[in-house]
C-alpha positions in Angstrom: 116.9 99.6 107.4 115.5 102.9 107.3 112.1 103.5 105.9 111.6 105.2 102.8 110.8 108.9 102.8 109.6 111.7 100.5 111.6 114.5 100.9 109.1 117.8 100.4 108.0 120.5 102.5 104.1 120.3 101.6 101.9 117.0 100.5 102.8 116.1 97.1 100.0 115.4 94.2 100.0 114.0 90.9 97.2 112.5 88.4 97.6 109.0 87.0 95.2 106.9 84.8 92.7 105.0 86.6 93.7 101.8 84.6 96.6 102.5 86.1 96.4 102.0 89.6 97.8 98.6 90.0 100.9 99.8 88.2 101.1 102.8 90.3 100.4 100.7 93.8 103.2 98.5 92.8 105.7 101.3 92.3 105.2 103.3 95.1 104.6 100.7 97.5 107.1 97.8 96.1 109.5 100.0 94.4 109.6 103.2 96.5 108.7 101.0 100.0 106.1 103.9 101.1 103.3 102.9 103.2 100.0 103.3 101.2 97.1 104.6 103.3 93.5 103.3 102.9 91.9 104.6 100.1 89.0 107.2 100.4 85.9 105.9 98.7 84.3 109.3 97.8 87.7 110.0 95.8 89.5 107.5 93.7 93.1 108.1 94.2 96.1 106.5 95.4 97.4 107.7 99.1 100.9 107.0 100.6 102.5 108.5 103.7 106.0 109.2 105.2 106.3 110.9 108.2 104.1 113.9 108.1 104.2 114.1 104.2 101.5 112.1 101.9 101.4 111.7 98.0 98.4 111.8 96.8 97.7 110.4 93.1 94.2 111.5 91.4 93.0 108.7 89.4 91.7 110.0 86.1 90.5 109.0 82.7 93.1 110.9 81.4 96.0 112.6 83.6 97.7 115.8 83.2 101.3 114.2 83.2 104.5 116.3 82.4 107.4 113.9 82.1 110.0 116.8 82.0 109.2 119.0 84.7 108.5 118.8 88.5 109.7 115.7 89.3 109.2 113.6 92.9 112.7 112.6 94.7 112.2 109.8 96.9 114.6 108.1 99.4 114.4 104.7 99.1 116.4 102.3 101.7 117.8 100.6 99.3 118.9 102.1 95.6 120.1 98.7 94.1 116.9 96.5 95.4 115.1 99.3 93.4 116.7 99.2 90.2 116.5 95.1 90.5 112.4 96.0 90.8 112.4 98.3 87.8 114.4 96.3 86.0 112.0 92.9 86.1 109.4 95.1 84.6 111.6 96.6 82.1 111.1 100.1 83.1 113.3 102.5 82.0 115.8 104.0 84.0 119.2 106.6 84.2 121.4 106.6 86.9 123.3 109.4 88.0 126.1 110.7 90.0 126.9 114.0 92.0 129.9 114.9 93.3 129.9 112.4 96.1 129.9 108.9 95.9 127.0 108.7 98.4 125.0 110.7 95.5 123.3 108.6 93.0 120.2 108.3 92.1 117.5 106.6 89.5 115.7 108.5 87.1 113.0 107.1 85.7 109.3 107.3 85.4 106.2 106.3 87.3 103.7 103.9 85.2 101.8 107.1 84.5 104.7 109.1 83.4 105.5 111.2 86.0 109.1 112.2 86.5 110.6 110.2 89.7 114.2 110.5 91.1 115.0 107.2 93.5 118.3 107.9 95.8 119.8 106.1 99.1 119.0 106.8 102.5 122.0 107.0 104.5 122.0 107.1 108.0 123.1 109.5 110.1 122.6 112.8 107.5 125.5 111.7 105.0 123.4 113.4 102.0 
């Protein structure tokens, strides 16, 4: 199975609540299977890495989240065990299709409200 993998050219940043961060640890590391780097004491935030790339969440009293715009697309290595995770926790979620049957995807939102688009992996550049 192929790791997960954020697919963006720079480092990636959003804010989350600070009561928060158990929520947001379980989504990105259970849900989105990213590796979550060790967090830096002098900052509270959230870290996670793949490849060269990290996402960084800023843990704050109260974020700056916008639900509609930017949103994170994340290639998880497996779409259905995803929805299964979102599911058990009753989080809400879209699915939709592009042109190709490889192309679907989840929307949905992180526990902080930030927009999040889950889609398959597949091997050997079929997207």
């Amino acid at each position: 199975m192929r790791p997960s993998r954020i697919q963006a050219i720079e480092d990636v940043h959003r804010e989350g609540a600070l009561h928060l961060t158990d929520l947001l640890r379980w989504f990105y590391a259970e849900v989105a299977c990213l590796d979550e780097l060790s967090d830096d004491p002098d900052a509270p935030q959230l870290c996670f890495k793949s490849g060269q790339i990290h996402l960084r969440i800023k843990l704050v009293d109260v974020p700056q989240v916008d639900s509609t715009g930017f949103r994170l697309v994340l290639a998880v290595p497996a779409l259905f065990e995803a929805e299964e995770k979102l599911k058990d926790r009753r989080m809400p979620l879209e699915w939709s299709q592009g042109v190709d049957w490889v192309d679907r995807r989840i929307a949905t939102l992180d526990p902080a409200g930030n927009r999040v688009e889950l889609k398959q992996d597949w091997p050997f550049g079929m997207l």
